[in-house]
C-alpha positions as a Markdown table, in Angstrom:
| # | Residue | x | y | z |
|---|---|---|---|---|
| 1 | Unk | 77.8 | -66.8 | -90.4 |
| 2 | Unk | 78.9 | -66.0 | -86.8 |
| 3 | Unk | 81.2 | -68.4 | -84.6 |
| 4 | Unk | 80.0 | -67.8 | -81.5 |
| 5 | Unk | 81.8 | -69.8 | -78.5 |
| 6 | Unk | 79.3 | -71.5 | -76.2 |
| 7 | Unk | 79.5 | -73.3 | -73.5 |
| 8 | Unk | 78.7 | -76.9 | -73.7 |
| 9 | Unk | 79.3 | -77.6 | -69.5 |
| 10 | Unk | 75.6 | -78.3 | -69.1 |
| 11 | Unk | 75.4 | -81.0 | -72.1 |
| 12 | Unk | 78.5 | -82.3 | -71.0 |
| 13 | Unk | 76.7 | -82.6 | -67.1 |
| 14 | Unk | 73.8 | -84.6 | -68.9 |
| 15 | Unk | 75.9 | -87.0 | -70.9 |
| 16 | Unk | 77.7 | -88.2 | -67.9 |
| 17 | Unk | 74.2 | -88.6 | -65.9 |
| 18 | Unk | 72.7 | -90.7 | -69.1 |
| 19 | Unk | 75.8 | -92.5 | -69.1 |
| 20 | Unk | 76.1 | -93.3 | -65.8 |
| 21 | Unk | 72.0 | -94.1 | -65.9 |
| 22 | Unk | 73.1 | -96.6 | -69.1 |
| 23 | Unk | 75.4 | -98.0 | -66.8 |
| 24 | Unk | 73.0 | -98.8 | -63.9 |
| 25 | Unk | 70.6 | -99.9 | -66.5 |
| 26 | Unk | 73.0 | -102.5 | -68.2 |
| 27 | Unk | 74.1 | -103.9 | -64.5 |
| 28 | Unk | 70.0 | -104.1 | -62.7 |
| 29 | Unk | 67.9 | -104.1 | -66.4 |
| 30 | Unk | 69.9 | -105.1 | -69.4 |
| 31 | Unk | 67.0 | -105.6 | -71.8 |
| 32 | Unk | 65.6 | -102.4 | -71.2 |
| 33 | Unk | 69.4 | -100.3 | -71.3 |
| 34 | Unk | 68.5 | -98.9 | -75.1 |
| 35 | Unk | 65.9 | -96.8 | -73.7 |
| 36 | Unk | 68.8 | -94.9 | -72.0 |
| 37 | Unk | 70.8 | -94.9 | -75.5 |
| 38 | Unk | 68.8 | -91.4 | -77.2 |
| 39 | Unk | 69.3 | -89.5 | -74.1 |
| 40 | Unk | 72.9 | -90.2 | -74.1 |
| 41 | Unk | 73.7 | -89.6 | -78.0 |
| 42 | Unk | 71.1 | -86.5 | -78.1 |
| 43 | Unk | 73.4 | -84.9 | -75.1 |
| 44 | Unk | 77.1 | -86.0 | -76.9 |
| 45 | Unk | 75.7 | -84.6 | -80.0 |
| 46 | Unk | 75.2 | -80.8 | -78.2 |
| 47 | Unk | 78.4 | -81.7 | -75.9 |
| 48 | Unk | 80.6 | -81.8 | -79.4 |
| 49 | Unk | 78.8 | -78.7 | -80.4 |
| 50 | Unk | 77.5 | -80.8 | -83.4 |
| 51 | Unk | 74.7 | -78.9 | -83.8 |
């Protein structure tokens, strides 16, 4: 099993846009802000290099 280093810039770009979008979504559409919520947990999970 290799450990490869990787960068995780890009993942880390698109979990501050979904947050930022959750954000905007909680202030103009609350009830709909969990449609933002798999976008921003999908893009942590490859920020942390979970996967």
């Amino acid at each position: 099993m290799s450990t490869e280093s990787k960068s995780t810039a890009k993942y880390w770009l698109y979990a501050l846009v979904s947050f930022a979008v959750l954000v905007g979504f909680l202030i103009f559409l609350p009830e709909w802000f969990w449609v933002t919520l798999p976008f921003l947990f999908t893009s942590l999970v490859y920020a942390f290099d979970w996967i």
